[in-house]
C-alpha positions as CSV (number, residue, x, y, z in Angstrom):
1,X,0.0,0.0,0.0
2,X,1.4,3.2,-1.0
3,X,1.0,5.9,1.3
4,X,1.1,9.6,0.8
5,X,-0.1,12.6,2.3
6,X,-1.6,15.6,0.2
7,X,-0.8,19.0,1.7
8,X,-3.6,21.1,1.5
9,X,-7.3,20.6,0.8
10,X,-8.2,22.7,-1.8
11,X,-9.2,22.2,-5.2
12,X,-5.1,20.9,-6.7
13,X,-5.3,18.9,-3.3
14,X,-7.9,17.3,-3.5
15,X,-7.7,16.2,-7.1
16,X,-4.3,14.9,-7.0
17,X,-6.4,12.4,-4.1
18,X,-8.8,11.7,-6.6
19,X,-6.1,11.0,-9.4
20,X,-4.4,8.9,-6.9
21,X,-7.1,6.5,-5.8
22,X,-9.3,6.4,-8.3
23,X,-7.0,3.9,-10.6
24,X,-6.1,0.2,-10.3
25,X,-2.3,0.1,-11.3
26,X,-1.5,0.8,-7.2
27,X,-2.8,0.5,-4.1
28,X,-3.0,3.9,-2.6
29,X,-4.1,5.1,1.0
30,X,-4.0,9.2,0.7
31,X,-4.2,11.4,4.1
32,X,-5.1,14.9,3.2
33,X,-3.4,17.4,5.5
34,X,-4.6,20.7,5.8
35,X,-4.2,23.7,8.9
36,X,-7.4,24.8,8.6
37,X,-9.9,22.4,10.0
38,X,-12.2,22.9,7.2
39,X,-11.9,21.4,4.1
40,X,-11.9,23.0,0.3
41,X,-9.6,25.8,0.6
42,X,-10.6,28.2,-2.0
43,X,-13.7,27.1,-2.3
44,X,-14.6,27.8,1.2
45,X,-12.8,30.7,1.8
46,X,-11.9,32.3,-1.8
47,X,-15.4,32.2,-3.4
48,X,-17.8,35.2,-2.7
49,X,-20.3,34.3,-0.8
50,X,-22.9,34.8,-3.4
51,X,-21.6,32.5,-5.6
52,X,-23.6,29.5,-5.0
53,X,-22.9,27.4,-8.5
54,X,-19.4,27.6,-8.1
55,X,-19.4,26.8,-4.1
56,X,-21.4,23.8,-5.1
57,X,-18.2,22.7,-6.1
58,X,-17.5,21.8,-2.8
59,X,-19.9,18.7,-3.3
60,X,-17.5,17.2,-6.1
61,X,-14.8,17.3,-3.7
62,X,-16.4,16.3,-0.9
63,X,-17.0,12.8,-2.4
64,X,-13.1,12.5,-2.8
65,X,-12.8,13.5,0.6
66,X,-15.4,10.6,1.9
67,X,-13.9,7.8,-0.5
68,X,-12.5,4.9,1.4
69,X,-8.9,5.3,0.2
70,X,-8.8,9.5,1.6
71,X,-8.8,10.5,4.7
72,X,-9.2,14.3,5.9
73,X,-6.8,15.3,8.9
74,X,-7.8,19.3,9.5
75,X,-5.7,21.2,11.9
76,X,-2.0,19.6,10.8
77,X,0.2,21.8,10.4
78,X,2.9,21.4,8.1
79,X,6.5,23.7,7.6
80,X,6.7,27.0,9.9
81,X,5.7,26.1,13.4
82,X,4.8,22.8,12.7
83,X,6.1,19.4,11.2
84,X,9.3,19.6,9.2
85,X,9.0,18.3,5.7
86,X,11.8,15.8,6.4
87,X,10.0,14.6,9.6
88,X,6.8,14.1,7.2
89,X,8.8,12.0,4.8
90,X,9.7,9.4,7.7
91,X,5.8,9.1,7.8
92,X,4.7,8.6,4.0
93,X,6.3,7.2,1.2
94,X,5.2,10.4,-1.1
95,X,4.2,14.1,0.0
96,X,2.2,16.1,-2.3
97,X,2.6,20.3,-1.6
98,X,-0.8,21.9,-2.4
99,X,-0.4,25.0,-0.3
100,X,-1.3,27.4,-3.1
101,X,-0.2,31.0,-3.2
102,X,-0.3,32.4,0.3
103,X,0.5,36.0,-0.2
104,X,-0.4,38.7,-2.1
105,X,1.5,40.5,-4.6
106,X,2.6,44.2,-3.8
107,X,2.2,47.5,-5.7
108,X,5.2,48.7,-4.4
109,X,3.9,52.8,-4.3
110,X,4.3,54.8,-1.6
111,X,1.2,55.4,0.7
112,X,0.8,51.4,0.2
113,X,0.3,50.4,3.8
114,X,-2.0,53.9,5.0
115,X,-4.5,53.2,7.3
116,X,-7.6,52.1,5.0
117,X,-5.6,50.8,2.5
118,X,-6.2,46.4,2.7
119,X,-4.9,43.5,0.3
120,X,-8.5,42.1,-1.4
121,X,-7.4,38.6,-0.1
122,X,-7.8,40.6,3.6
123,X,-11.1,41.2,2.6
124,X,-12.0,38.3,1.1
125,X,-11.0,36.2,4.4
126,X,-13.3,38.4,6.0
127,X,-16.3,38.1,4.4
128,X,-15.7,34.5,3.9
129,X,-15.2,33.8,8.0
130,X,-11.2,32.3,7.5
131,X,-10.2,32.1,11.0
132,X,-7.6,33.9,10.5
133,X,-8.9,37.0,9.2
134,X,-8.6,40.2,11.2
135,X,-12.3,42.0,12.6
136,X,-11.1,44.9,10.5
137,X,-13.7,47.6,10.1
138,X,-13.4,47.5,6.2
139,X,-16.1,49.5,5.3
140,X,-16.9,52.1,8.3
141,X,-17.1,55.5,7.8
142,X,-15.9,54.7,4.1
143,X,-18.1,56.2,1.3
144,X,-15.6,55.8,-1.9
145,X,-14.1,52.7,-2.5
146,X,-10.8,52.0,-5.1
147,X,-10.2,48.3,-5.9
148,X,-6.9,48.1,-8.0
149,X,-7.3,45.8,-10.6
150,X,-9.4,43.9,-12.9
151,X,-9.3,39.9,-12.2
152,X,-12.2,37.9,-11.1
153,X,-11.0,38.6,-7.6
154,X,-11.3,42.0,-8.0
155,X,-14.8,41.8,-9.5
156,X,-16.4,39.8,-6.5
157,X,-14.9,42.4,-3.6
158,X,-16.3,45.2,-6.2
159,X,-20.4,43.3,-6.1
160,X,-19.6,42.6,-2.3
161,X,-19.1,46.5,-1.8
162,X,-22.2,47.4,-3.9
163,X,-24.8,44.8,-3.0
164,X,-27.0,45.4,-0.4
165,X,-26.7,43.4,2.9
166,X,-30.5,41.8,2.4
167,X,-28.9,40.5,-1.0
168,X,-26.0,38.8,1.2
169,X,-28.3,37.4,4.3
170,X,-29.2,34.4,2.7
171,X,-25.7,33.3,1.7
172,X,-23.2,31.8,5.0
173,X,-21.0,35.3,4.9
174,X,-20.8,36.0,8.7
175,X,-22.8,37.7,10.9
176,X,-20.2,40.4,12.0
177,X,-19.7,40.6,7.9
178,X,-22.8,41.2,7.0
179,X,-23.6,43.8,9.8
180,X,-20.7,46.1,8.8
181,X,-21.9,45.9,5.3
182,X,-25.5,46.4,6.5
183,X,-24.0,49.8,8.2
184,X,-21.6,50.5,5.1
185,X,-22.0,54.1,3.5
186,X,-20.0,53.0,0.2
187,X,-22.0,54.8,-2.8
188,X,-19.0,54.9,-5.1
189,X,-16.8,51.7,-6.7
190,X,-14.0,52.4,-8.8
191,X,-12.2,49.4,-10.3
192,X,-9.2,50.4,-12.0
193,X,-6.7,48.8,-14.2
194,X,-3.5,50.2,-15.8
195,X,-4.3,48.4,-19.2
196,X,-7.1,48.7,-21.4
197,X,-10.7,46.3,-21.6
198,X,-8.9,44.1,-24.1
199,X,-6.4,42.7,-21.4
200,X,-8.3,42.4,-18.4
201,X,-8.5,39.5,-16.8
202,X,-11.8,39.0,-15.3
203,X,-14.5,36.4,-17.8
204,X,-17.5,37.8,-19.2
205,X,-19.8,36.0,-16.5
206,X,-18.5,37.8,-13.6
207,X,-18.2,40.9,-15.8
208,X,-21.8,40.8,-17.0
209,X,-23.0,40.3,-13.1
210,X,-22.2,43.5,-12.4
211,X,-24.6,45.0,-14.6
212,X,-27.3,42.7,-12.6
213,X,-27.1,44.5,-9.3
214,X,-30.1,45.6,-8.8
215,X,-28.9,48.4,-6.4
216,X,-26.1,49.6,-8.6
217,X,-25.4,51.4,-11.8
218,X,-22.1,50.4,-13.8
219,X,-20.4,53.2,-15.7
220,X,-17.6,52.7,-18.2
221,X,-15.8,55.7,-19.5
222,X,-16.2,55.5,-23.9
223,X,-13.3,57.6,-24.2
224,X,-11.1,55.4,-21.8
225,X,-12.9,52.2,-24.1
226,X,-11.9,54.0,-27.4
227,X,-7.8,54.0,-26.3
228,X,-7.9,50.4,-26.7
229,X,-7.3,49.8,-30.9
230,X,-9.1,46.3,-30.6
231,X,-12.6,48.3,-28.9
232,X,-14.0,49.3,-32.9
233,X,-13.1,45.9,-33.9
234,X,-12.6,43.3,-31.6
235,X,-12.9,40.6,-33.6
236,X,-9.2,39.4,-33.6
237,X,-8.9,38.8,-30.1
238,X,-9.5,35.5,-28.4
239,X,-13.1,34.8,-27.5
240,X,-13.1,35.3,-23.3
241,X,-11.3,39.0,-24.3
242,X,-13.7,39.3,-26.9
243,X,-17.2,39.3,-25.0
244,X,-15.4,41.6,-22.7
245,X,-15.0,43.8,-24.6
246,X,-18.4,43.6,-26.7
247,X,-20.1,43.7,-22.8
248,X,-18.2,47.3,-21.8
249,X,-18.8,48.5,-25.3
250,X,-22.8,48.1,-24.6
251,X,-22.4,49.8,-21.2
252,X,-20.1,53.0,-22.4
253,X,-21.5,56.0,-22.1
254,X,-24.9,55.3,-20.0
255,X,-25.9,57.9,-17.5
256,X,-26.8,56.4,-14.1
257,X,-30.0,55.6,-13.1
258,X,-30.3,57.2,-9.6
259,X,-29.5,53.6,-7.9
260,X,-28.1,53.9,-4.3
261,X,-24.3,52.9,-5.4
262,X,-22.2,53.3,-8.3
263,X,-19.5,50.8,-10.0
264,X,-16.9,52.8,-12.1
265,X,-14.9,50.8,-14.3
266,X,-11.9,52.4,-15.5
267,X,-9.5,51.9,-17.6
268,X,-5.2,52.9,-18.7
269,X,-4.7,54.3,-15.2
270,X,-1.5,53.1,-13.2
271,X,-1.9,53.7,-9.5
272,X,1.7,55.7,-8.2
273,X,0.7,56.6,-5.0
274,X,-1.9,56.5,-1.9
275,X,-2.8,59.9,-0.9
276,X,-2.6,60.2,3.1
277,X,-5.1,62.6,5.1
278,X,-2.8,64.9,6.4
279,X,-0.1,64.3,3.7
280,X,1.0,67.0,0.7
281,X,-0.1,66.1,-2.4
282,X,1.6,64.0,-5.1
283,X,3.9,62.8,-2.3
284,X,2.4,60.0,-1.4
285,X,0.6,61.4,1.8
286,X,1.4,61.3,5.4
287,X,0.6,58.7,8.0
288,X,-3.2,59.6,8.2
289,X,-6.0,57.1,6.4
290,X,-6.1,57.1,3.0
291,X,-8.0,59.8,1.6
292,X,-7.2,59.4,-2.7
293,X,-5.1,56.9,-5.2
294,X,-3.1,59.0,-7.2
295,X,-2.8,57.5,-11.3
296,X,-1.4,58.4,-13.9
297,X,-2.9,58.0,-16.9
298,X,-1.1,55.3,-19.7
299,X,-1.7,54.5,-23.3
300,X,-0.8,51.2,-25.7
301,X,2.7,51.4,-26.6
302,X,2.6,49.5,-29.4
303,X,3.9,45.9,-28.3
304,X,1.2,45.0,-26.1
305,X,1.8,46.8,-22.8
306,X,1.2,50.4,-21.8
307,X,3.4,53.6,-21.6
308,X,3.2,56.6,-19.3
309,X,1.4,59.5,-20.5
310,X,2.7,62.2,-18.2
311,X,-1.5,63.1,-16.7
312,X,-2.5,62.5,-13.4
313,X,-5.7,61.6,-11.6
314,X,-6.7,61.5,-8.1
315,X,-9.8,59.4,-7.8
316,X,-11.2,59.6,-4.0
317,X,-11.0,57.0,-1.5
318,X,-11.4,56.1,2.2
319,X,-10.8,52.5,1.4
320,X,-8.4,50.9,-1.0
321,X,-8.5,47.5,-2.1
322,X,-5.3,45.8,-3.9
323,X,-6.3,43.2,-6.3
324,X,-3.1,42.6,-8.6
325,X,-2.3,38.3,-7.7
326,X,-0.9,36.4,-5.7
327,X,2.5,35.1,-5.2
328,X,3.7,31.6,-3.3
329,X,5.7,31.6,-0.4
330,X,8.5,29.1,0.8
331,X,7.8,26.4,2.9
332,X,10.7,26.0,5.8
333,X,12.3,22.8,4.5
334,X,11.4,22.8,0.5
335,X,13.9,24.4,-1.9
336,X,12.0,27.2,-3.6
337,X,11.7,29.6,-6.5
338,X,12.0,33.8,-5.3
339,X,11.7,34.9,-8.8
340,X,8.5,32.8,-9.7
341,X,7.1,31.9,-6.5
342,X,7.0,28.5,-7.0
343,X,9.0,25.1,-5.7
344,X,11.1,24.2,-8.5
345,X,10.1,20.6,-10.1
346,X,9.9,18.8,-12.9
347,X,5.8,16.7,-13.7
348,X,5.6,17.9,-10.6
349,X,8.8,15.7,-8.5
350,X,10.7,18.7,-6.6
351,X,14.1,19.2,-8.0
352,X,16.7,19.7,-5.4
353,X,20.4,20.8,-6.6
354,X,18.3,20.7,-10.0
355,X,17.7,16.6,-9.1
356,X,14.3,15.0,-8.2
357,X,14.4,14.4,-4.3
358,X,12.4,10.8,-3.8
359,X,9.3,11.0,-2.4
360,X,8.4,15.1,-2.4
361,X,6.3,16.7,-5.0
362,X,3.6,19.7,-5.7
363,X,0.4,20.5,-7.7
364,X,-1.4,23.7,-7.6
365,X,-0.4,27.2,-7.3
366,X,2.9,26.6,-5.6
367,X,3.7,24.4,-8.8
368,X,2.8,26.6,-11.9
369,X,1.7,29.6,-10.2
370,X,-1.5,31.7,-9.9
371,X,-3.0,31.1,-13.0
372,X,-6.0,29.8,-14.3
373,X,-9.7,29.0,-12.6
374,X,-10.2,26.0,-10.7
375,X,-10.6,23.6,-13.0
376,X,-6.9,24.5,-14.5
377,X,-6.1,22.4,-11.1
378,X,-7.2,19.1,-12.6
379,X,-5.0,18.1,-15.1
380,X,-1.6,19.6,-13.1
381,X,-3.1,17.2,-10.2
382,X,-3.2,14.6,-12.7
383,X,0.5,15.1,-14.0
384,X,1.8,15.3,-10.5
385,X,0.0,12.1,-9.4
386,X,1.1,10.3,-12.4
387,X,4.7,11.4,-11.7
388,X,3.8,9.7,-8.0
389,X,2.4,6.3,-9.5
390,X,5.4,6.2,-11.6
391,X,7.8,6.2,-9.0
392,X,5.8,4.1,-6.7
393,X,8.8,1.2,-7.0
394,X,11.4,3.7,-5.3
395,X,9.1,4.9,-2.8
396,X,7.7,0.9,-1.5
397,X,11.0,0.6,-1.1
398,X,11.0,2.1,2.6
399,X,9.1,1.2,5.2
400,X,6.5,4.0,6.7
401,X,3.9,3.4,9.5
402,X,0.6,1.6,8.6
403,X,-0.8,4.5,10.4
404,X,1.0,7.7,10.6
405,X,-1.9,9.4,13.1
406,X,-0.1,8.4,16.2
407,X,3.2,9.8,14.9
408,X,1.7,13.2,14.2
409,X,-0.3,13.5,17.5
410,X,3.6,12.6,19.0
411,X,4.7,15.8,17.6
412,X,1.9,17.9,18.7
413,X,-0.4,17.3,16.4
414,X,-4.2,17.7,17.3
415,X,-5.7,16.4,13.9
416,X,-9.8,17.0,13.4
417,X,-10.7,13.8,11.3
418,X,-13.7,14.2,8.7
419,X,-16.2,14.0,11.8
420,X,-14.7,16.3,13.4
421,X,-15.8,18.6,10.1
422,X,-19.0,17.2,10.1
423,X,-19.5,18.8,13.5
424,X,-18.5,21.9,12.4
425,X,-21.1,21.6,9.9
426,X,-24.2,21.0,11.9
427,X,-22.5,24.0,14.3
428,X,-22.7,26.7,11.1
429,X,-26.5,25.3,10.2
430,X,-27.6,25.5,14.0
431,X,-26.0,29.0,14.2
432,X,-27.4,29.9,10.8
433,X,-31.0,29.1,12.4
434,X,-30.4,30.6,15.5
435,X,-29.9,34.2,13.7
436,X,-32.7,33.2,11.1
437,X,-30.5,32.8,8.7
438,X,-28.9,29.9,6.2
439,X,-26.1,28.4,7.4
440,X,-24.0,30.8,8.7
441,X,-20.0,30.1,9.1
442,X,-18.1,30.2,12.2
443,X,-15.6,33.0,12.3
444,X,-12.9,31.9,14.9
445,X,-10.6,29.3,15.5
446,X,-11.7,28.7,19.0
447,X,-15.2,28.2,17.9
448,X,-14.6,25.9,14.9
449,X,-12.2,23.6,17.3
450,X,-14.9,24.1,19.6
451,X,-17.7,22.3,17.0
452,X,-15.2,19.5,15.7
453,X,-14.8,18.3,19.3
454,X,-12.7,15.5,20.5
455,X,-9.0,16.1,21.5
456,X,-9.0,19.3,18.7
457,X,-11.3,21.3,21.3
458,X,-8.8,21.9,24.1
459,X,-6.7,23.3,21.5
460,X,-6.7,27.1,20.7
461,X,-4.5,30.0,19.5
462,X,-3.7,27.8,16.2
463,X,-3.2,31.0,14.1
């Protein structure tokens, strides 16, 4: 029987489990790790909370969790204050790195870190309940917003800002969450990217979403539309980029409506600084909150990226929200990649000193990096577990424990097992009854450790 542990439940996670057990060649008994005590990564705590067809999701890979050769061991932590990736190897014959992209790419302007100015992943863990998210007051006293970028990512903490919080009770976003929005005075979105509609990266489904809030105009700029040479004629670019464009081109010019909020999508502006409150201007402000984003203006230069013009906008803001990617971060113990981000490897088999080391691979985000949607995680799951199964010779070759459970409660190790998740479960729908709500998700680590019960409730202050 081989045995391997999968770090990380997310979507690349939990796919390289299902490319693992569901073939004959080998025997395979797959533990997936992960230091949350919920299960789906992403899914759970990446997808807006009104995005109930692709949070379904979590139903596909729930039935790879509850397959008889998986088993789901929450609250294991792995690297950085918690087992060393050479003491996990003595354990399984194979370990699989799916921890993602943990960080977020910076803009590197001054005014950056202001009061008011938040990465979107910040926000996102907060509307989504990760345990680890700070109660940051996001939204008081804020009534202009600037989200920098124009990703999918972006687009959901845009419709969070601009829905109304009776469109959000019947989704799981917690309660804390959804009273601040409730409270929010945010009438103006601006969503701002340095290139033009042609290159942006969001699809035409979240795009056209937008433009379906019933509580919001859109308002797109035709002058800003008419800088990008494929807007008249779009037809050369790819499809995705095409119905972008054909989408913006239907919404340029229109006057608002008089609805509560407005979403402003701009375009050819390049954010160079944060404006402070009691800072000069064009200096990047003082040390007060963050009062405008300073751009300057760009056009095409010809070769497929953007030039500076020389003009300058300040757009007004009390809260800025940074949406431009993510980037991986090393694991103590794996040899890793600055300039990419990534763990170098080769099908997936981590290279060390340029050689595969036995027995320690990735799949995901840490692999290629953060591209592609979720189902881009399928098929580098699939390379990596076939790089596993190929090698399955070398790795039987040394012994491991039949049960490696014991070992990692040795090393202090407080594992919630997939009942342990079920509890939390039924926790979030009583709670969600008990405020007359769906199911609504618990926010805190003490609380979710709490609801899995068993030896993971005496432990607390895992973040």
């Amino acid at each position: 029987m081989l045995r391997v542990a999968v770090v990380g439940s997310g979507p690349s996670g939990v796919y390289t489990a299902q490319s693992l057990v569901e073939q004959s060649a080998v025997p395979v008994q797959v533990h997936v790790l992960d230091r949350l005590p919920c299960p789906y990564g992403l899914v759970r705590y990446g997808v807006a909370p009104d995005h109930e067809k692709i949070k379904s999701l979590q139903r596909n890979l729930r039935a790879v969790l509850e397959h008889p050769g998986v088993t789901f061991l929450g609250n294991v932590r792995v690297g950085a204050d918690g087992i060393a990736p050479e003491r996990l190897r003595e354990l399984y014959h194979a370990v699989v790195y799916c921890v993602g992209a943990a960080t977020d790419r910076r803009l590197g302007i001054p005014g950056e870190d202001l009061p008011g100015s938040f990465s979107a992943t910040s926000f996102v863990s907060w509307y989504s309940a990760h345990p680890d998210a700070a109660p940051a007051g996001f939204v008081l006293g804020a009534e202009s917003a600037v989200v920098i970028g124009v990703g999918n990512v972006a687009v959901d903490v845009a419709r969070v800002l601009a829905r109304g919080a009776e469109e959000l009770r019947p989704t799981d976003v917690p309660d804390a969450a959804l009273a601040a929005l409730a409270d929010s005075r945010v009438r103006d979105v601006h969503m701002i990217g340095r290139r033009g509609p042609s290159q942006a990266k969001f699809t035409t489904k979240e795009l056209r979403e937008l433009g379906e809030l019933p509580g919001a105009d859109v308002l797109v700029r035709a002058e800003e539309l008419a800088l990008d040479p494929y807007t008249a004629d779009p037809s050369a670019l790819p499809a995705a980029n095409r119905r972008n464009v054909e989408v913006l081109r239907g919404w340029a010019g229109r006057a608002p409506t008089g609805r509560p909020r407005r979403i402003h999508l701009r375009f050819f502006l390049r954010p160079v600084a944060l404006l402070g409150g009691d800072g000069p201007d064009g200096e990047g402000g003082g040390h007060g909150p963050v009062r405008a984003v300073r751009c300057e203006r760009t056009e095409p230069d010809g070769r497929g990226g953007v030039r500076g013009t020389g003009v300058y906008e300040e757009i007004e803001a009390q809260l800025v929200l940074r949406s431009v990617g993510y980037r991986g971060v090393p694991v103590p113990g794996l040899p890793f990649d600055a300039e990419r981000g990534t763990v170098p490897h080769a099908a997936g088999r981590v290279l060390r000193d340029g050689r595969p080391s036995p027995g320690e691979y990735v799949a995901g985000w840490i692999k290629r990096g953060p591209t592609g949607v979720i189902g881009t995680n399928r098929p580098c799951a699939k390379e990596t577990a076939g790089s596993v199964l190929a090698d399955a010779g070398l790795l039987l070759a040394r012994a491991v424990p039949d049960d490696p459970r014991p070992a990692l409660r040795g090393l202090g190790q407080r594992p919630v097992e997939w009942s342990g998740w079920l509890g939390i479960e039924a926790a979030e729908a009583a709670l969600g009854r008990a405020l007359g709500r769906s199911t609504v998700k618990i926010a805190d680590w003490e609380g979710l450790l709490a609801a899995a019960g068993g030896d993971a409730a005496g432990v607390r202050d895992r973040a």
